[in-house]
Backbone and ligand atoms as CSV (ligand in chain L), in Angstrom:
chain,resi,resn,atom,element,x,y,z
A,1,UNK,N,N,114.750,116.000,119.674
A,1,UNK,CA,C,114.049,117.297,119.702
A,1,UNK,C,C,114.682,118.257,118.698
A,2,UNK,N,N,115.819,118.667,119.016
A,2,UNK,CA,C,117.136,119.607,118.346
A,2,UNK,C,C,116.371,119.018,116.513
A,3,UNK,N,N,117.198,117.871,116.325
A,3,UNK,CA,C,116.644,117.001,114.827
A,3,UNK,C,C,115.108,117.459,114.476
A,4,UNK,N,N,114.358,117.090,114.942
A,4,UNK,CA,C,112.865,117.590,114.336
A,4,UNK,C,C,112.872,118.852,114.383
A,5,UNK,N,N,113.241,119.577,115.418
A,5,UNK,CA,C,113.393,120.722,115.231
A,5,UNK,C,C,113.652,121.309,113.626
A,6,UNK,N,N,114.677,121.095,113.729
A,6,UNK,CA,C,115.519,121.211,112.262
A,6,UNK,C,C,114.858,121.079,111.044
A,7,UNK,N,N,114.152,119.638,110.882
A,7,UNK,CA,C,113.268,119.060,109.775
A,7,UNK,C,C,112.568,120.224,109.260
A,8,UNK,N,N,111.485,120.526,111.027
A,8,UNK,CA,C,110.341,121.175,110.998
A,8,UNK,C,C,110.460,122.595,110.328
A,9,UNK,N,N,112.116,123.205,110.745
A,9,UNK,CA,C,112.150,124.388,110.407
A,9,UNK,C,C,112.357,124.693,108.671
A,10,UNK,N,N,113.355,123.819,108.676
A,10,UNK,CA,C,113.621,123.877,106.695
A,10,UNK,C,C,112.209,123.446,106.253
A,11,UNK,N,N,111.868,122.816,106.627
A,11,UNK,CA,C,110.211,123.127,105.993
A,11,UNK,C,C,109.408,123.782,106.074
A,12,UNK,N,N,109.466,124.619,106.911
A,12,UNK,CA,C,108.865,126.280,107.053
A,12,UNK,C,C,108.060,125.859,107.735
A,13,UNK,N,N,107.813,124.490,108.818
A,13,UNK,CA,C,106.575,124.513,109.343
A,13,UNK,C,C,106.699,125.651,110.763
A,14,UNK,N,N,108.113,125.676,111.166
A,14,UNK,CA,C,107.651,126.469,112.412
A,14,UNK,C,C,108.891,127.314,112.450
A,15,UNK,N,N,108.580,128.257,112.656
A,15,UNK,CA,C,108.883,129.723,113.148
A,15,UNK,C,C,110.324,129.395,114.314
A,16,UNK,N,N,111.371,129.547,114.083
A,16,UNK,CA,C,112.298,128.997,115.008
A,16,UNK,C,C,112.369,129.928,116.475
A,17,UNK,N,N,112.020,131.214,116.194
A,17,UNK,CA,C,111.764,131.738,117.222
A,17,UNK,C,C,110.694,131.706,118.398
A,18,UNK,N,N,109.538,131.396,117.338
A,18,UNK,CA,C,108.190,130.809,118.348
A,18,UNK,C,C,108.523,129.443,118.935
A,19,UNK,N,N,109.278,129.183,118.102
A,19,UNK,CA,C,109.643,127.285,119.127
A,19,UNK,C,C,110.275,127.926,119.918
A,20,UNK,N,N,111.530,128.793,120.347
A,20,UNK,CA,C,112.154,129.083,121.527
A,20,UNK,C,C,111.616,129.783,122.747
A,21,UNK,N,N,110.409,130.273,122.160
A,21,UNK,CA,C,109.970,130.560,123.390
A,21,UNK,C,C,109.000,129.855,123.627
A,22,UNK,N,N,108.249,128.459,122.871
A,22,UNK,CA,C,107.071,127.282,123.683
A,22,UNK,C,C,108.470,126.657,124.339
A,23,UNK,N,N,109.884,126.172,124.004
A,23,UNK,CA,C,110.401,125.682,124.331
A,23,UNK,C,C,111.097,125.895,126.025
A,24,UNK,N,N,111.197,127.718,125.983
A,24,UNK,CA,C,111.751,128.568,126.856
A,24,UNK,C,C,110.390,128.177,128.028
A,25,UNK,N,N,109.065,127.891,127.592
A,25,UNK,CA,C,108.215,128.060,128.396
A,25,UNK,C,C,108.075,126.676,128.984
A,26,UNK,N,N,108.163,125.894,128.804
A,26,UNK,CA,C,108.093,124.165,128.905
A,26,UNK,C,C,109.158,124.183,130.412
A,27,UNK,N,N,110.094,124.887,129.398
A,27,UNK,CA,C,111.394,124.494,130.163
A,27,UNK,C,C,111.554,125.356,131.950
A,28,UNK,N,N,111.483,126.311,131.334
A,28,UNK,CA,C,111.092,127.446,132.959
A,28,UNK,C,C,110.148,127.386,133.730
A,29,UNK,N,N,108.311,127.324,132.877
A,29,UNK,CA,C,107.426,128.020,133.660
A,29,UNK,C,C,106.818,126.708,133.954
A,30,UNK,N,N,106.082,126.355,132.999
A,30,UNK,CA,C,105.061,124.551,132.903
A,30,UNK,C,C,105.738,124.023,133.550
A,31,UNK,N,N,106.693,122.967,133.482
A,31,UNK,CA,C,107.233,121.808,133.812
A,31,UNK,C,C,107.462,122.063,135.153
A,32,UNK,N,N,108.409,122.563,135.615
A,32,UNK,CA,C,109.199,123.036,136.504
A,32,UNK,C,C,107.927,123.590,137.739
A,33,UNK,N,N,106.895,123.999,137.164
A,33,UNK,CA,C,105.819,124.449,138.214
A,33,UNK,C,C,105.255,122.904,138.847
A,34,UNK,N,N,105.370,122.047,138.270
A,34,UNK,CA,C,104.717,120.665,139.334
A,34,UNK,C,C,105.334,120.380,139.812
A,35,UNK,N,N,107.042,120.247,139.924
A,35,UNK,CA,C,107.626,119.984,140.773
A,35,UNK,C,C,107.890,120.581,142.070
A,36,UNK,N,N,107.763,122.354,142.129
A,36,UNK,CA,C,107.516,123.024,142.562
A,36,UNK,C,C,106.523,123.099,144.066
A,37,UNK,N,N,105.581,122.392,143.256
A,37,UNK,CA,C,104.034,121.915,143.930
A,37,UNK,C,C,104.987,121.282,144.539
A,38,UNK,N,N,105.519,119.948,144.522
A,38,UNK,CA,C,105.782,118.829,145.095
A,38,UNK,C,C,106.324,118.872,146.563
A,39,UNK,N,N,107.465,119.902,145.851
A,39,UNK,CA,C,108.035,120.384,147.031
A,39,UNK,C,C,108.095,120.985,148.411
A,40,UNK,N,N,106.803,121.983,147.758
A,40,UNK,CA,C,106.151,122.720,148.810
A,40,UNK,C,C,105.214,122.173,149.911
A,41,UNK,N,N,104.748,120.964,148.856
A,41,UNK,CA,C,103.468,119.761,149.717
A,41,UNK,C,C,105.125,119.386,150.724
A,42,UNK,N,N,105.592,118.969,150.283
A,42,UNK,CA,C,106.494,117.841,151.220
A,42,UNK,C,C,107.451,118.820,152.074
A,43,UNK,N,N,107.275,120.198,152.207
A,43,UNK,CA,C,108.112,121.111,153.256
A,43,UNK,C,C,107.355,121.802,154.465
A,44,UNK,N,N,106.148,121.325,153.751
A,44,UNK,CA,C,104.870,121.432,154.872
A,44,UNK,C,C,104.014,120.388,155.447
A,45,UNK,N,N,104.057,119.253,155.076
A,45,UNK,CA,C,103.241,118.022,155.429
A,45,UNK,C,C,104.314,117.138,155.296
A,46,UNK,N,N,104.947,116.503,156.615
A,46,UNK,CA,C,105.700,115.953,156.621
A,46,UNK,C,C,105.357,114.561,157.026
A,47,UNK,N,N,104.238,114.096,156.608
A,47,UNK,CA,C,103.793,112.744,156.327
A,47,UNK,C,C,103.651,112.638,154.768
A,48,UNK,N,N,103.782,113.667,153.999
A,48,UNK,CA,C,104.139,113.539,152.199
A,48,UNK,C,C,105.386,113.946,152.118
A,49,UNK,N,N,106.291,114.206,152.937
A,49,UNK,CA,C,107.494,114.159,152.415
A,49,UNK,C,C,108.042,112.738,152.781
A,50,UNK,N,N,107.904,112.502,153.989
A,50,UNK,CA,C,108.041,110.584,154.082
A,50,UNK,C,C,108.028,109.907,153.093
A,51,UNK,N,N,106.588,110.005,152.653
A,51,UNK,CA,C,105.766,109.302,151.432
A,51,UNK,C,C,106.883,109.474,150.224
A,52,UNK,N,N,107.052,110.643,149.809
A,52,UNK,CA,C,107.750,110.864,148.685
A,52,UNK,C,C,109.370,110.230,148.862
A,53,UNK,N,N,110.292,110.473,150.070
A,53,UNK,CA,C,111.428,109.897,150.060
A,53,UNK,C,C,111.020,108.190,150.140
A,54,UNK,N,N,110.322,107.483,150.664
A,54,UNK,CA,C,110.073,106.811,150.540
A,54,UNK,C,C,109.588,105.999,148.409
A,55,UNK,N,N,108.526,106.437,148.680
A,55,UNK,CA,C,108.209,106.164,146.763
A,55,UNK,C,C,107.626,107.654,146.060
A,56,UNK,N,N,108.698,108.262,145.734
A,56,UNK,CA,C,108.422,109.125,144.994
A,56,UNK,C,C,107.313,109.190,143.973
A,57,UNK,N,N,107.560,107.900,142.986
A,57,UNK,CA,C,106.748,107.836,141.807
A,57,UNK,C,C,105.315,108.143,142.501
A,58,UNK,N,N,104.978,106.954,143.602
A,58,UNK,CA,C,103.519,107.250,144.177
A,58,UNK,C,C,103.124,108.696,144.445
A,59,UNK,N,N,104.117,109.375,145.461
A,59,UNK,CA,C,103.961,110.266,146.104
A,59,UNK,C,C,103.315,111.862,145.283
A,60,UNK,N,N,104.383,111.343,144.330
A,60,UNK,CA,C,104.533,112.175,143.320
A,60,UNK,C,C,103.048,112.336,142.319
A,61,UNK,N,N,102.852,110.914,142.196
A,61,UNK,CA,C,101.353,110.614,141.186
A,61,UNK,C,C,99.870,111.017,142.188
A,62,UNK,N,N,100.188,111.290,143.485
A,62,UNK,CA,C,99.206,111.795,144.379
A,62,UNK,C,C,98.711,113.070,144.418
A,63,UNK,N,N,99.796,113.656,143.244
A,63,UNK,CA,C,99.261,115.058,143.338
A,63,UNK,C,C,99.012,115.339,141.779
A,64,UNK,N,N,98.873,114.505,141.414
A,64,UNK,CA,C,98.297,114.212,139.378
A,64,UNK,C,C,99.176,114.262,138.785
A,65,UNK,N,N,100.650,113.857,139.081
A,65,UNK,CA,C,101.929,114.509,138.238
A,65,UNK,C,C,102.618,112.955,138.050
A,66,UNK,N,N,102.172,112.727,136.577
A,66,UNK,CA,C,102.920,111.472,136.234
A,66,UNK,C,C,102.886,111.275,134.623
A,67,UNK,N,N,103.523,110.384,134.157
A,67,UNK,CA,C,103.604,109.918,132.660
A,67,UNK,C,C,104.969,109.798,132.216
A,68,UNK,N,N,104.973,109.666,131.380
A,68,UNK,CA,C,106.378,109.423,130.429
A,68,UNK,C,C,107.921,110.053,131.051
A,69,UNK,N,N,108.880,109.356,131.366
A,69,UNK,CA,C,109.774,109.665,132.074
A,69,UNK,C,C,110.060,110.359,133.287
A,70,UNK,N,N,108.914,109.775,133.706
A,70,UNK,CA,C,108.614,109.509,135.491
A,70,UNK,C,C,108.017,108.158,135.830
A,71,UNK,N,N,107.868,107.563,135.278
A,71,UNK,CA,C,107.747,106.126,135.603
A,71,UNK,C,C,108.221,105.524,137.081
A,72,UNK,N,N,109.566,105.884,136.838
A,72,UNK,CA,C,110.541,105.291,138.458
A,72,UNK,C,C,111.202,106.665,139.047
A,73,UNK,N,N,110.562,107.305,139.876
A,73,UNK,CA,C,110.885,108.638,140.194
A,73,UNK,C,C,111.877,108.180,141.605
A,74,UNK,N,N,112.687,109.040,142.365
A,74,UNK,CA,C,113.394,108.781,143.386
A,74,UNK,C,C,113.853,110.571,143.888
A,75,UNK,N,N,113.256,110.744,145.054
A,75,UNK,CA,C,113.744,112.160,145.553
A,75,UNK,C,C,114.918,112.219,146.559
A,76,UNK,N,N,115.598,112.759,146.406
A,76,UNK,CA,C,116.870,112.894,147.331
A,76,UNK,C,C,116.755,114.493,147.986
A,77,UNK,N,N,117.019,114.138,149.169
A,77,UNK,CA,C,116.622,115.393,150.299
A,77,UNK,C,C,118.002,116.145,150.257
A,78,UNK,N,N,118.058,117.410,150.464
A,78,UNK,CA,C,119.257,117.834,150.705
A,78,UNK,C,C,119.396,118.355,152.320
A,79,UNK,N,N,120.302,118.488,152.742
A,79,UNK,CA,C,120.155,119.026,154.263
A,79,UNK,C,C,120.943,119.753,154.396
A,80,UNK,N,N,121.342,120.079,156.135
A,80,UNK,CA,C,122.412,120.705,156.055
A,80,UNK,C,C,123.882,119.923,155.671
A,81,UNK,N,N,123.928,118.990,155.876
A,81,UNK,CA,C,125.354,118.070,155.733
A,81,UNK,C,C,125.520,117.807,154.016
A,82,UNK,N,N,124.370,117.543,153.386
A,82,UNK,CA,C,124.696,116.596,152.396
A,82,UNK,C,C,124.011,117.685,150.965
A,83,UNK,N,N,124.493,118.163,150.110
A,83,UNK,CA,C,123.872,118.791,148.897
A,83,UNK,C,C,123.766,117.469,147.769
A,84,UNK,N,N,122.476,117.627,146.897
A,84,UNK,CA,C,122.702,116.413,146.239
A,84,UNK,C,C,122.592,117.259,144.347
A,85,UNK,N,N,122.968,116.700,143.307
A,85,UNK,CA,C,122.604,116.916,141.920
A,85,UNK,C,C,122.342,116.021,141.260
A,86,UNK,N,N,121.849,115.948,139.997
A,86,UNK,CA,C,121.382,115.128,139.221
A,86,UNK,C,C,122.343,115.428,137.835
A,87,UNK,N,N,122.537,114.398,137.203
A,87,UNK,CA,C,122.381,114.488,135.801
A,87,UNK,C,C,122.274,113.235,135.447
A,88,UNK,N,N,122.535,113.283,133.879
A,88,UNK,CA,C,122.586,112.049,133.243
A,88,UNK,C,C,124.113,111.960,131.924
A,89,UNK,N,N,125.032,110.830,132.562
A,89,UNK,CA,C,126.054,111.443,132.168
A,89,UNK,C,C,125.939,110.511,130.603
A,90,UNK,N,N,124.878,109.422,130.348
A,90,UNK,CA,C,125.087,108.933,129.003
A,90,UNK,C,C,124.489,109.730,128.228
A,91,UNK,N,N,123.404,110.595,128.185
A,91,UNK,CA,C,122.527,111.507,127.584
A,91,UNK,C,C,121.886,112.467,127.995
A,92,UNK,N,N,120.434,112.554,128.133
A,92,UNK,CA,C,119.938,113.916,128.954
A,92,UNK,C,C,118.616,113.201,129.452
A,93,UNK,N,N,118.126,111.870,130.138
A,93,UNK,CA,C,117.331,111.548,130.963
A,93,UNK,C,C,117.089,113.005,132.046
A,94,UNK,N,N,115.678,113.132,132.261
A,94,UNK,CA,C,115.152,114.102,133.109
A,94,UNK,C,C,113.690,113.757,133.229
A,95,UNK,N,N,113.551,113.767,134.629
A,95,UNK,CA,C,112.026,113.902,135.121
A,95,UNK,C,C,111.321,114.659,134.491
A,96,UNK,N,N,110.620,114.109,133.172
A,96,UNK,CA,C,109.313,115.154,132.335
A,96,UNK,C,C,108.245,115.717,132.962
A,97,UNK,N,N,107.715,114.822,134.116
A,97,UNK,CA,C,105.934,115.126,134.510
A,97,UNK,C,C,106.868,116.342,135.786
A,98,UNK,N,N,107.397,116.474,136.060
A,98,UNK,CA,C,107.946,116.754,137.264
A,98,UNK,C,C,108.443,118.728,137.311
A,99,UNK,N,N,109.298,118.438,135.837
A,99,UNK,CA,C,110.044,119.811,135.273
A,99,UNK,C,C,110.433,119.727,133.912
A,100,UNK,N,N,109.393,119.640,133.549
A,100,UNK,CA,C,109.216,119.576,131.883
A,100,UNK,C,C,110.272,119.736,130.857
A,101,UNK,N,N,110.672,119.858,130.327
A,101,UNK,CA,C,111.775,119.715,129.315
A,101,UNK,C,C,113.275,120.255,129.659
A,102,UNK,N,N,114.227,119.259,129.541
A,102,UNK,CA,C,115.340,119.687,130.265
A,102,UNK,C,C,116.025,121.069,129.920
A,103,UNK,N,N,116.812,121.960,130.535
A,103,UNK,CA,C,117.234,123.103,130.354
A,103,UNK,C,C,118.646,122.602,129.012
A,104,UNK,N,N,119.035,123.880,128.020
A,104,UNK,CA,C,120.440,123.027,126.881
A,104,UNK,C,C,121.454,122.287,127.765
A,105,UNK,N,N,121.720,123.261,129.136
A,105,UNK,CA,C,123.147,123.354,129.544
A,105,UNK,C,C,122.971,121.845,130.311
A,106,UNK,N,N,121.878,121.079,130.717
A,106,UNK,CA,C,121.675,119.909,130.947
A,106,UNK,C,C,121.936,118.375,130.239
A,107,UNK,N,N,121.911,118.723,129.250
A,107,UNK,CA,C,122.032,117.963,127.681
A,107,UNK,C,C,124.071,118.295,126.957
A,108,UNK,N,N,124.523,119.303,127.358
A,108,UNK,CA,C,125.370,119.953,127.510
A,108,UNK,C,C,126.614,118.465,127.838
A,109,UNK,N,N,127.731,118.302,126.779
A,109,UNK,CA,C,128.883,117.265,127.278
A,109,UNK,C,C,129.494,118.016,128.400
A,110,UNK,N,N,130.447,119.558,128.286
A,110,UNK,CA,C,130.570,120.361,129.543
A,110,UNK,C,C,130.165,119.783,130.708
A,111,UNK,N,N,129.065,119.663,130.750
A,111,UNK,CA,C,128.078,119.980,132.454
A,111,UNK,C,C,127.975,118.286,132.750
A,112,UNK,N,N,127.641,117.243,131.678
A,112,UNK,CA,C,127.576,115.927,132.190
A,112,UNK,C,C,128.600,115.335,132.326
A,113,UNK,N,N,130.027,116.017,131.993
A,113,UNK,CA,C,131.180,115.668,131.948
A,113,UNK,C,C,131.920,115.636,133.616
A,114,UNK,N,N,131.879,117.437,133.761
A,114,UNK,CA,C,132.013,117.886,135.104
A,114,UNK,C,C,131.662,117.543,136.202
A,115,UNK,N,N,130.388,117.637,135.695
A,115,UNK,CA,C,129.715,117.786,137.136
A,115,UNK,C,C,130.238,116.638,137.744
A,116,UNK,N,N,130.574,115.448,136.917
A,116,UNK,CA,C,130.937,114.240,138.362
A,116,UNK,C,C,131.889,114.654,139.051
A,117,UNK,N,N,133.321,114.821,138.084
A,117,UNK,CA,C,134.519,115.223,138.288
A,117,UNK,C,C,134.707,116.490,139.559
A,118,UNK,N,N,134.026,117.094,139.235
A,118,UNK,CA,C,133.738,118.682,139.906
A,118,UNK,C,C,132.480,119.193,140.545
A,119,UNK,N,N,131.535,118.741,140.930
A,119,UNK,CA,C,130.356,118.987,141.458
A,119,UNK,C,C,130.472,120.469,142.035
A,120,UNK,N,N,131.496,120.710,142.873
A,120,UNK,CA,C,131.809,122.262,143.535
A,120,UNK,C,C,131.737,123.242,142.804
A,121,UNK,N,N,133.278,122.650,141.566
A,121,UNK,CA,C,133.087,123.667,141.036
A,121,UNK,C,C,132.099,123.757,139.803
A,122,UNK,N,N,131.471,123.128,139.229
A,122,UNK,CA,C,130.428,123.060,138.764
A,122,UNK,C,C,128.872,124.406,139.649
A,123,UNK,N,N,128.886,124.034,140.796
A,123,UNK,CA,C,128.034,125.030,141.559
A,123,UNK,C,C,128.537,126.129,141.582
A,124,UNK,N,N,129.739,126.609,141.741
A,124,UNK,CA,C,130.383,127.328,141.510
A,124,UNK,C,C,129.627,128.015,140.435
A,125,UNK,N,N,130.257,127.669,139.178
A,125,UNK,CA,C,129.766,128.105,138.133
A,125,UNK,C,C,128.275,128.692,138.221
A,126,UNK,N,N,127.286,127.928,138.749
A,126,UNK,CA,C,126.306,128.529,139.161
A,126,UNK,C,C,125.902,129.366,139.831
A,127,UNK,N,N,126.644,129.924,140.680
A,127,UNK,CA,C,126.685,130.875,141.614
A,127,UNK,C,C,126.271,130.422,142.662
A,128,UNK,N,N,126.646,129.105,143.430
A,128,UNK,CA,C,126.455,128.912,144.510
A,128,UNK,C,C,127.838,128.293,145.651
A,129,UNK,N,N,128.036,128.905,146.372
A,129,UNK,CA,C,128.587,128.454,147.141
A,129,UNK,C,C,128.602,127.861,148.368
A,130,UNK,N,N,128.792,126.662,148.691
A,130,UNK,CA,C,128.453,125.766,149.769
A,130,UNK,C,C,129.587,125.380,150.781
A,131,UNK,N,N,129.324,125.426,151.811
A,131,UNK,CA,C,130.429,125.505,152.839
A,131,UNK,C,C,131.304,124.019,152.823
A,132,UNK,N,N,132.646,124.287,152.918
A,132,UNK,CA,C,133.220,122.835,152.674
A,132,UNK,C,C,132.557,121.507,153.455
A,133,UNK,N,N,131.992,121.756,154.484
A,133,UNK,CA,C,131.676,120.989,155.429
A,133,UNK,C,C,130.307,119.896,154.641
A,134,UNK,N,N,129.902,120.389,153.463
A,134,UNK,CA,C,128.476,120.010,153.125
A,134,UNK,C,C,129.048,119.109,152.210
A,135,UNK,N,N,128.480,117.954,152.080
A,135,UNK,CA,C,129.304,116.851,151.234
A,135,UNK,C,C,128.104,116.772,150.155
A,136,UNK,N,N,128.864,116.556,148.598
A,136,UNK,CA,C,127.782,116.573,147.842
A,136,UNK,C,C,128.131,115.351,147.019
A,137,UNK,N,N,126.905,114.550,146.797
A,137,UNK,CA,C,126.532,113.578,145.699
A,137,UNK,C,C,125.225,113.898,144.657
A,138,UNK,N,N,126.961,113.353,143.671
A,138,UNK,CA,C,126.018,113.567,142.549
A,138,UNK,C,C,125.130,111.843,141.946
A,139,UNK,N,N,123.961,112.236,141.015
A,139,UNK,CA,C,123.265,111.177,141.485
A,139,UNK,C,C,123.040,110.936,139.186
A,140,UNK,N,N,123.316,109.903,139.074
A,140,UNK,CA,C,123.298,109.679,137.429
A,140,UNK,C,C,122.170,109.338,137.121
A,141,UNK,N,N,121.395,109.783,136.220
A,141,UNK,CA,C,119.889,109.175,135.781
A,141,UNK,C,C,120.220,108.450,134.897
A,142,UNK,N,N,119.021,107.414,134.611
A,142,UNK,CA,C,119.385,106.497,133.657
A,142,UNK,C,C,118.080,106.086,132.990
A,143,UNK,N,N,117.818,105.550,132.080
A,143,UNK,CA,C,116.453,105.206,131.277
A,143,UNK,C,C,115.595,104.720,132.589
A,144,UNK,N,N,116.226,103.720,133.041
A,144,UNK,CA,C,114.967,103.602,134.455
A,144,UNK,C,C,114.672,104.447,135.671
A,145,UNK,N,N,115.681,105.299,135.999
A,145,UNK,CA,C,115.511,106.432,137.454
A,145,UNK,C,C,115.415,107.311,137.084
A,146,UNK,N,N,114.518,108.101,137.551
A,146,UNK,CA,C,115.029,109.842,137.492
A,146,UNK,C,C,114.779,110.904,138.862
A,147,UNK,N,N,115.392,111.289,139.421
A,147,UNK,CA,C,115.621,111.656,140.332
A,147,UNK,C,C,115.041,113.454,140.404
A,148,UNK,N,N,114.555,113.734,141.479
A,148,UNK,CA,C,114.118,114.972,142.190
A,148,UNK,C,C,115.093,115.301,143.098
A,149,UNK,N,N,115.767,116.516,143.187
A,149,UNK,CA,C,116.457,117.083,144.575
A,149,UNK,C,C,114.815,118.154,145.400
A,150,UNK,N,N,115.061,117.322,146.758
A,150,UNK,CA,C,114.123,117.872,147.507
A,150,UNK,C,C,115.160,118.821,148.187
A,151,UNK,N,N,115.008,120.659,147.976
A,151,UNK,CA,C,115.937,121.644,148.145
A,151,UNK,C,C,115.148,121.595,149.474
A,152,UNK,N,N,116.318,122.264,150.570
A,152,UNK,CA,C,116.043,122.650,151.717
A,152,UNK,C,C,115.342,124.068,151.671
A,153,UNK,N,N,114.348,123.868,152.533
A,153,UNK,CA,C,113.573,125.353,152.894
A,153,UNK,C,C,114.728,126.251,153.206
A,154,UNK,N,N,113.777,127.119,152.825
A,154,UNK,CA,C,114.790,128.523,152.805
A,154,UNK,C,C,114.192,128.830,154.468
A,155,UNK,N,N,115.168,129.714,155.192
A,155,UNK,CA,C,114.809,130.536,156.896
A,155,UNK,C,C,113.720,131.171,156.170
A,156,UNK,N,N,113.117,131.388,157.434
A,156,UNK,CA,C,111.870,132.460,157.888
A,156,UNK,C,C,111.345,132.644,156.795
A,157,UNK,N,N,110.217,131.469,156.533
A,157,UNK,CA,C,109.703,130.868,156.174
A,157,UNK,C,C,108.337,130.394,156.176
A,158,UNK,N,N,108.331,130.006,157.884
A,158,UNK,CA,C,107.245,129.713,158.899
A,158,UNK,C,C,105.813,130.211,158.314
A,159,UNK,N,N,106.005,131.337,157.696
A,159,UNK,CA,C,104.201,132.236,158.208
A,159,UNK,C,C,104.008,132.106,156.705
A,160,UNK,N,N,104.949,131.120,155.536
A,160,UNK,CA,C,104.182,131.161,153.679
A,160,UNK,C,C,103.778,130.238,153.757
A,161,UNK,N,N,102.462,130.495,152.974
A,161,UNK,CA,C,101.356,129.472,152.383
A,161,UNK,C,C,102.309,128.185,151.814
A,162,UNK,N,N,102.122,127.316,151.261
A,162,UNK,CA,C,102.632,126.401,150.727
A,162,UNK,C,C,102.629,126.750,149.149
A,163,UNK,N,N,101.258,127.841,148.565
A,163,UNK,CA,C,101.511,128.446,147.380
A,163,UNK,C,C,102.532,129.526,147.052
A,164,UNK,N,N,102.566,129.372,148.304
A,164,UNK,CA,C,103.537,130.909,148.305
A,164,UNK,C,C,105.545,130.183,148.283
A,165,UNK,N,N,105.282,129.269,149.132
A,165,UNK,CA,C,106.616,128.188,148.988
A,165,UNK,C,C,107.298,127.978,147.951
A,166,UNK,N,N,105.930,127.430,147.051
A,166,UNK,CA,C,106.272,126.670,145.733
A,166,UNK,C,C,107.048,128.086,144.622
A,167,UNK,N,N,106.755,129.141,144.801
A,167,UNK,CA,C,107.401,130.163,144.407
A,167,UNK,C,C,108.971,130.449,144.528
A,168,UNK,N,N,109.118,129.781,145.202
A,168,UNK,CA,C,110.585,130.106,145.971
A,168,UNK,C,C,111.288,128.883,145.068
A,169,UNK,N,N,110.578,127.685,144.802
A,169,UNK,CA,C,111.537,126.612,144.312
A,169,UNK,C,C,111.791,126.651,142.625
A,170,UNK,N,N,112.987,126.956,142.442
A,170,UNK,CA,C,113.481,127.188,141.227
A,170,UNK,C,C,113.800,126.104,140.831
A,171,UNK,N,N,113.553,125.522,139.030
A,171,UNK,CA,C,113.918,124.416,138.324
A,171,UNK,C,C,115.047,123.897,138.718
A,172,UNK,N,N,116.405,125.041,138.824
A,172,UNK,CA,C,118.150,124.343,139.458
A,172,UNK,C,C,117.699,123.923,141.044
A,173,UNK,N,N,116.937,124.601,141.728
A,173,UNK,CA,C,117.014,124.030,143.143
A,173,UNK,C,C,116.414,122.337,142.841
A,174,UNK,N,N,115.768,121.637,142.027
A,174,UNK,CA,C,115.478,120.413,141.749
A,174,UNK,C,C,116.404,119.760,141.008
A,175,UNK,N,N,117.510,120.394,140.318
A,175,UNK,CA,C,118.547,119.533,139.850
A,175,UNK,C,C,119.516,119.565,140.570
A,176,UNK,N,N,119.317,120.759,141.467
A,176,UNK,CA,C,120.549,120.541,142.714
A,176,UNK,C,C,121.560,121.596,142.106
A,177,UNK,N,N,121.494,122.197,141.051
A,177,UNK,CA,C,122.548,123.304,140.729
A,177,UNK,C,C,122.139,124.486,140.761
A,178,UNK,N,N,121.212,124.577,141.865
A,178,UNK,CA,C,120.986,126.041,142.788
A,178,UNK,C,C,120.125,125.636,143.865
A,179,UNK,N,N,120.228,126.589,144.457
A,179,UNK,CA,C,119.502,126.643,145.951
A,179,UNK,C,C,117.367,127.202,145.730
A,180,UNK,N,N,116.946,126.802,146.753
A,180,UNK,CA,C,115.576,127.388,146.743
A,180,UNK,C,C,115.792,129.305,146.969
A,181,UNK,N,N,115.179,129.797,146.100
A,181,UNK,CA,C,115.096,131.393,146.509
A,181,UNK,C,C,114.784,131.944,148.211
A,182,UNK,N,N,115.690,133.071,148.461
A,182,UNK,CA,C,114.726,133.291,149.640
A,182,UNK,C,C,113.687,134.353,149.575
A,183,UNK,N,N,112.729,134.225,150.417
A,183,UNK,CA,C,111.568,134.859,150.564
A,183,UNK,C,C,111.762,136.643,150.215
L,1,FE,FE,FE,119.934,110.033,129.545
């Protein structure tokens, strides 16, 4: 990406600033909104969240969200006991159909370095803090897996739409290096 980037720009084909913000938009708003969906289906219909811990890829392709590096999807639930994250510590594998283009700090040696080593303080860094008691695995993507963190509902809760849900789930609450917003 970074490389064509580059090409594209010394050749004056594109505006480096207009790429940062289709890029800024891929990365935050598009992508990150189907997974979103996903989530919200499976925190309210808990015969599609089955479905999905069970075969994600399917579960996942049930709601039109599939193609190119989602092939072999796998969701990991978080609860109260167990927090889970993702990365990819040989490169920057990430669920495309799911949350569209990975964030830098993802791609980042820092963060794929750490995070195994340090997962805490890694969240840390994020501004989250999790009670010692919550055990966290981190989970490595690889050309064949790519993994979803299914974030725990946020409290009081009960009376939002499921459109209204999907609002709450932020791109880090699916990589596991933040929590779902609260209401
Ligand atoms: Fe990779």
């Amino acid at each position: 990406m970074r490389a064509l980037e580059t090409v594209l720009t010394q050749k004056g084909y594109v505006d480096p600033a207009a790429l940062d913000v289709l890029i800024e938009t891929y990365q935050t708003k598009i992508g990150p909104r189907n997974g979103a969906r996903v989530v919200a289906r499976a925190w309210c219909d808990a015969e599609f969240r089955r479905r999905l811990l069970d075969d994600a890829t399917a579960a996942i392709a049930s709601l039109g969200f599939q193609g190119r590096q989602g092939e072999h999807m796998v969701a990991v639930e978080n609860t109260a006991e167990l927090h889970n994250m993702v990365v990819c510590t040989l490169c920057s594998c990430y669920p495309w159909p799911v949350l569209g283009l990975p964030p830098t700090w993802y791609k980042s040696a820092p963060y794929r370095a750490r995070v195994v080593k340090d997962p805490r303080g890694v969240l840390k860094d994020f501004g989250v803090t999790l009670p010692e008691a919550v055990r966290i695995r981190v989970w490595d993507s690889t050309a064949e897996v790519r993994y979803l963190v299914l974030p725990q509902r946020p409290a009081a809760t009960e009376h939002l739409t499921e459109t209204e849900l999907a609002d709450l789930v932020t791109r880090d609450s699916m990589i596991g290096t933040g929590l779902a917003r609260a209401p």
